[in-house]
Each structure stands twice: as structure tokens, then as C-alpha cells.
C-alpha positions in Angstrom: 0.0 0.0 0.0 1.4 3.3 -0.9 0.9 5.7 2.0 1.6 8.8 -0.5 -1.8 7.9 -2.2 -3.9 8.4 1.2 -4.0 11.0 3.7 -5.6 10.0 7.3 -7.6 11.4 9.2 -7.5 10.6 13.3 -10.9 11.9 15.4 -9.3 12.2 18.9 -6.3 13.5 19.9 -5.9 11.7 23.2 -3.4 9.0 24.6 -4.9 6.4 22.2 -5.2 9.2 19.4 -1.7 10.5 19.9 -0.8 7.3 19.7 -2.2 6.1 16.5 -1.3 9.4 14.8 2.2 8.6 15.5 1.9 5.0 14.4 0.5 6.3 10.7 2.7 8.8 10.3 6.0 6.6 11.0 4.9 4.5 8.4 5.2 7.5 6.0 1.4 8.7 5.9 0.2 12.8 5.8 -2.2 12.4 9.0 -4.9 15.0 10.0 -5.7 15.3 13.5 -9.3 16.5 15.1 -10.1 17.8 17.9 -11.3 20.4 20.3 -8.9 22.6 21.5 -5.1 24.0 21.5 -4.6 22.5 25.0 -5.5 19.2 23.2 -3.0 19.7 20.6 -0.3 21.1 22.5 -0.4 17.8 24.9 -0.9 15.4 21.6 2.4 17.4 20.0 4.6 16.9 23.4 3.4 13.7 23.6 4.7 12.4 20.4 7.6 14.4 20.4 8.9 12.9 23.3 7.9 9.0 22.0 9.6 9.9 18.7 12.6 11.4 20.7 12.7 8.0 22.8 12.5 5.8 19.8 15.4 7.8 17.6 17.7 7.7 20.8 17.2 4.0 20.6 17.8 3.5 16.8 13.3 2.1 16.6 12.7 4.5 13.6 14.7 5.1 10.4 14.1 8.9 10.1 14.8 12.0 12.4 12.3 12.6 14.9 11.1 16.0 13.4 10.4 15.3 9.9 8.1 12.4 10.7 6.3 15.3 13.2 6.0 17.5 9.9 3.3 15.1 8.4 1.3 15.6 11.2 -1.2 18.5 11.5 -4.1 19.7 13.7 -7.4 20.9 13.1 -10.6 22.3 15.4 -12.6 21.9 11.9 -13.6 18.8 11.8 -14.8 20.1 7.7 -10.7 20.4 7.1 -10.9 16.7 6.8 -13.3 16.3 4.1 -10.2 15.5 1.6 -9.2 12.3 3.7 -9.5 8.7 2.7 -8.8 6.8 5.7 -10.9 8.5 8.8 -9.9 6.8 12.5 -12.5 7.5 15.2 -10.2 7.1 18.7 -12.7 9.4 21.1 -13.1 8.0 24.4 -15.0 5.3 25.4 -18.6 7.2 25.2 -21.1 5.5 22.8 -23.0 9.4 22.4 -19.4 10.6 21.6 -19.0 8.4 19.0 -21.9 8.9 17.8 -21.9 12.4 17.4 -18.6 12.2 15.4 -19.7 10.1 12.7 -23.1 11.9 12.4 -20.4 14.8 11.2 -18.5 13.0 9.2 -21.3 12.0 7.3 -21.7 14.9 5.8 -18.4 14.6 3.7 -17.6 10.6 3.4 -17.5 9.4 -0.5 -17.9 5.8 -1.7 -14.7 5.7 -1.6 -14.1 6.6 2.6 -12.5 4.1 4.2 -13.9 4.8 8.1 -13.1 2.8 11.4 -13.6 2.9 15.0 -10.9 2.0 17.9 -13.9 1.2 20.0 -12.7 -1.4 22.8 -16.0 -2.5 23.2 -18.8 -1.0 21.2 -20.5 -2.8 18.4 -18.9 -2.2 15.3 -22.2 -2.5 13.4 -24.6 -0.5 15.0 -21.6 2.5 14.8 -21.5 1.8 11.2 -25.3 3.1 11.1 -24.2 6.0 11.5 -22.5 6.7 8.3 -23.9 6.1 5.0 -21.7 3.2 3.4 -21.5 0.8 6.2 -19.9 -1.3 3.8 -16.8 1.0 4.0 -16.8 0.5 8.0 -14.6 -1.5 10.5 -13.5 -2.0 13.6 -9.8 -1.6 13.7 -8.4 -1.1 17.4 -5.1 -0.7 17.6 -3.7 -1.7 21.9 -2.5 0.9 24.1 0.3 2.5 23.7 -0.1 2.0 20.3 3.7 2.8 19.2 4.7 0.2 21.1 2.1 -2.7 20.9 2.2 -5.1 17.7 -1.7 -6.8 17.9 -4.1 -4.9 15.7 -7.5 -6.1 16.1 -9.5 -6.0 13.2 -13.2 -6.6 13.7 -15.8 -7.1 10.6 -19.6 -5.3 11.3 -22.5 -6.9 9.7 -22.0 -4.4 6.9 -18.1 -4.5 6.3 -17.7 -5.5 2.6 -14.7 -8.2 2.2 -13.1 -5.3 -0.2 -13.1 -3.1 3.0 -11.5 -6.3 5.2 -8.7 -6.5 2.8 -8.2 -3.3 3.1 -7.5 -2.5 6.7 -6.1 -6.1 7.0 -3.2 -5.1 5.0 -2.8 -1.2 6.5 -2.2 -3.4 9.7 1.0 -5.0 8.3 1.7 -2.0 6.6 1.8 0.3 9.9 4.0 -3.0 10.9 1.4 -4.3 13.2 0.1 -8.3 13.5 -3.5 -8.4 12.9 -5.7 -10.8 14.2 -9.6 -11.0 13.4 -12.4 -11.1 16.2 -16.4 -11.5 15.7 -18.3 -8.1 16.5 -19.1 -9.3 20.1 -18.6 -7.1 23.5 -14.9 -6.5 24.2 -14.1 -8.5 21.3 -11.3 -11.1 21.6 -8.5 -8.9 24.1 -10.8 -7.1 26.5 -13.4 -9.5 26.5 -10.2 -11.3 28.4 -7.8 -8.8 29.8 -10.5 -6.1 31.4 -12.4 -8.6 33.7 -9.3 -9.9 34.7 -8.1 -6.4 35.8 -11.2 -6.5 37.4 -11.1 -9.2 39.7 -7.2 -7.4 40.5 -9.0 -4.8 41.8 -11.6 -6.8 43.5 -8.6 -8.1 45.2 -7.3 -5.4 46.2 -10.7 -3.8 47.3 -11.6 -7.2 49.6 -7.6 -6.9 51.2 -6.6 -10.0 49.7 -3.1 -8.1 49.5 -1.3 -4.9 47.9 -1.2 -3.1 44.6 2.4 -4.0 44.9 2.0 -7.6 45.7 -1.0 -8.0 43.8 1.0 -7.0 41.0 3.8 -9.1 41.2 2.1 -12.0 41.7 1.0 -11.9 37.9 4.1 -10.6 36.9 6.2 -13.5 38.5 3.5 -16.2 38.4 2.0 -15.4 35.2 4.7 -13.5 33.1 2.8 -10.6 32.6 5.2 -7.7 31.1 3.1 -5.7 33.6 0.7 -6.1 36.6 -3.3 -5.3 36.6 -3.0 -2.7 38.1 0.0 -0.7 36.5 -1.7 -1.7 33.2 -5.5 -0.4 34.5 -3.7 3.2 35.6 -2.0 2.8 31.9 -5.4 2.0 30.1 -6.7 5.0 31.9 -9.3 3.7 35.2 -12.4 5.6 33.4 -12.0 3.8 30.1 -12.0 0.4 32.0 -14.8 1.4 33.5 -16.6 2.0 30.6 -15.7 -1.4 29.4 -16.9 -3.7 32.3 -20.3 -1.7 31.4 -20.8 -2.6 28.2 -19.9 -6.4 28.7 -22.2 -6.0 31.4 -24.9 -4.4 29.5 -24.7 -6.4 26.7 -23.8 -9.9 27.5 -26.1 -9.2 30.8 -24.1 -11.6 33.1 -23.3 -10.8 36.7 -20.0 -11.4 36.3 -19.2 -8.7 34.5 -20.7 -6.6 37.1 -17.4 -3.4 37.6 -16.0 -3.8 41.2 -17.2 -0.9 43.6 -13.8 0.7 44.4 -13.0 0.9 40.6 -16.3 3.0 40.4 -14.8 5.0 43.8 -11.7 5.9 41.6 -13.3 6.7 38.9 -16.1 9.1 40.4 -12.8 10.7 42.9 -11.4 11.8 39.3 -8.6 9.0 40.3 -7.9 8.0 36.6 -4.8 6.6 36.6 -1.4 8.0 34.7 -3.0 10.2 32.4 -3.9 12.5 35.7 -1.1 11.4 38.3 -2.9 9.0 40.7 -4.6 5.7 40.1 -3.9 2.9 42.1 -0.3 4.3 41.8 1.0 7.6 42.2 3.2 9.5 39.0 
């Protein structure tokens, strides 16, 4: 795939967003960012600029740091991205959020838009719904911190056309990534696993079975887990897990998916995890 032939658009200019933007434009493609705000941008810019820095010093990316920034801009328009081809929805975890961006985007997608959703959870055909070739729609989610992380999910709605499968299946391997393919069902193959297991961390945690620390370790040494529940839940951001647990729990309607009460404590204290300074660990 030639990245010189598409320019991408990212909706979100978060952790995940940042992170995705960065991913596309190593691989050599022009990305437009949207957003809300300068304070947005100015956090996105820093934090690539200090991943790229990080990767250069360490001899991870063939190119200077700054000229892969260059094909990066920002826009508060969300119009300036009518002329994209590839369009990557990474708002947070909010089903009316999401909803309201592709409502916009309507307004300018072609038969020929390429559009998908980093959704950890969300149903990848009733987002496509929202946009008028659903055939043209996928669930792509790339795993936090997306730089870093080599699984690419890449999930099929009701709608998805196979052309449209073949598609993001091989931007996967061309942003150097190892896609796998999950059914459209809650969480879909890595969260449907990995968040109610972070759940039952902190469940352990809330009953005083033992520390953050311990707690921790014990999957890290008895597991091999690169990194405990808990570090990972403050990395993942404690909201977004949150949000998670409720949709399996909505939608698969089973009490085990029911979020533990002191992960709803955190969460309602505005104790998010690294993205704010505290979580279950402080930063």
C-alpha cells in the first residue's frame, strides 16, 4: 500500500489518538488530527515528540524525529478533513461521543471513505449506522500504547464488505502491526479477556486479599505478565476500564461482569490513573 496515495484522518487527539497518529505517520502517511482545543494539541504534539525522541535515541525508527512530526497537522474543523480517505474515530469510550462524530462525518464521506472505530467494546455495526456506506466500515483497534504494541484487532460489522477487510487487514501490516480477526461481540477477543481480569485485580485489592504491589507481582512472576493489573488499568486510563466492564455487562447481561465498587470509587474521585497522576499508583 502506498501511503503517499492516502492521507488520514484521526478523530481524537488523546493517549490512544496521539498514539495512532504517531503510528501512521511513521509509516510515512500525511495524518490530519481532530479535535477540540489547542490544550489538546499542544499535549498530543509533546506527547509524540517525546515518544519519537525516545524511539530515535534507541535507533526504533529510520528517520529524524522532526520530519516524521512534519506530516502531522491539527485541526478544530472537523470540515478540514473532508479531503481524507482513511478516517480513525479514537474518542473515548462514550457511545454518544461516537456517535456524534460520525453523524459529522457524514456529511463529507465518498464511496470511496475508508472509516473505522478504535472502539474497545462497542458494536462495530450499529456504529457503522451512523455513516452512510456501512460497507466501507470496521473496527480496527489498535492496543494501548499503540507505538509500542504489535496486535491490531480487526473486527468485521454486519456491513463491512470483504473489499473493505482487505483493506484495513493489510494497513495493519503496513503500519507494521500483526492483525488478528475477532467476531463483533462485547470487548471482542483482548478485552473480553484482559479487562475482567483487571477487574477481579482490583476486586482483590478492594476485599484486602493483599497490595497493589503484591498484587502485581504475583502476575508478573507467576504469570509473566510484562506488567501487573494494576500498573496496566492506571495505563489503560481507570475511566476507560470502567466503561468497558459496562458494556460487557450491558450487553452480555451476566453478573459477572458486574465493575468492582472501588473501581467505580476511583473513577467518580477523578482517580484516573497515569493520564492524571494517581490511580492505584501515584506518578
Amino acid at each position: 500500500m502506498n501511503s503517499n496515495l492516502y492521507q488520514v484522518a484521526v478523530i481524537g487527539a488523546g493517549q490512544m489518538g496521539s498514539g495512532i497518529v504517531q503510528v501512521f505517520a511513521v509509516a510515512g502517511y500525511r495524518v490530519k488530527v481532530y479535535d477540540l482545543s489547542d490544550e489538546i494539541f499542544e499535549r498530543s504534539r509533546a506527547r509524540i515528540s517525546d515518544s519519537l525522541k525516545k524511539l530515535e535515541s534507541k535507533c526504533l525508527i529510520d528517520q529524524k524525529a522532526e520530519k516524521i512530526a512534519e506530516r502531522i497537522s491539527y485541526h478544530s474543523q472537523i470540515s478540514d478533513l473532508k479531503d481524507c480517505k482513511i478516517f480513525v474515530e479514537s474518542a473515548f469510550e462514550d457511545y454518544d461521543i461516537k456517535s456524534k462524530i460520525f453523524y459529522k462525518l457524514s456529511e463529507f464521506l465518498t464511496p470511496t471513505s475508508y472509516v473505522a472505530t478504535n472502539t474497545s467494546s462497542y458494536s462495530v455495526t450499529a456504529l457503522s449506522k451512523m455513516t452512510p456506506y456501512p460497507q466501507n466500515f470496521i473496527g480496527f483497534h489498535f492496543m494501548n500504547p499503540p507505538p509500542i504494541m504489535e496486535l491490531m484487532e480487526v473486527i468485521r460489522g454486519m456491513y463491512t464488505s470483504d473489499a473493505t477487510f482487505d483493506f484495513f487487514w493489510q494497513l495493519a501490516k503496513d503500519l507494521k502491526k500483526i492483525p488478528i480477526e475477532s467476531r463483533n461481540s462485547p470487548g471482542f477477543v483482548l478485552n473480553r479477556i484482559l479487562i475482567p481480569m483487571i477487574n477481579e485485580a482490583i476486586f482483590a485489592l478492594y476485599e484486602k486479599v493483599s497490595t497493589p504491589e503484591q498484587i502485581d507481582a504475583a502476575l508478573k512472576l507467576g504469570a509473566g505478565h510484562p506488567l501487573g493489573p494494576l500498573v496496566l488499568a492506571d495505563l489503560i486510563g481507570l475511566d476507560t476500564v470502567l466503561s468497558i466492564m459496562k458494556t460487557l455487562q450491558k450487553d452480555i447481561d451476566e453478573k459477572k461482569y458486574a465493575p468492582c465498587p472501588l473501581l467505580e470509587s476511583y473513577v467518580l474521585q477523578g482517580l484516573l490513573g497515569k493520564k492524571v497522576g494517581k490511580g492505584f499508583y501515584e506518578y
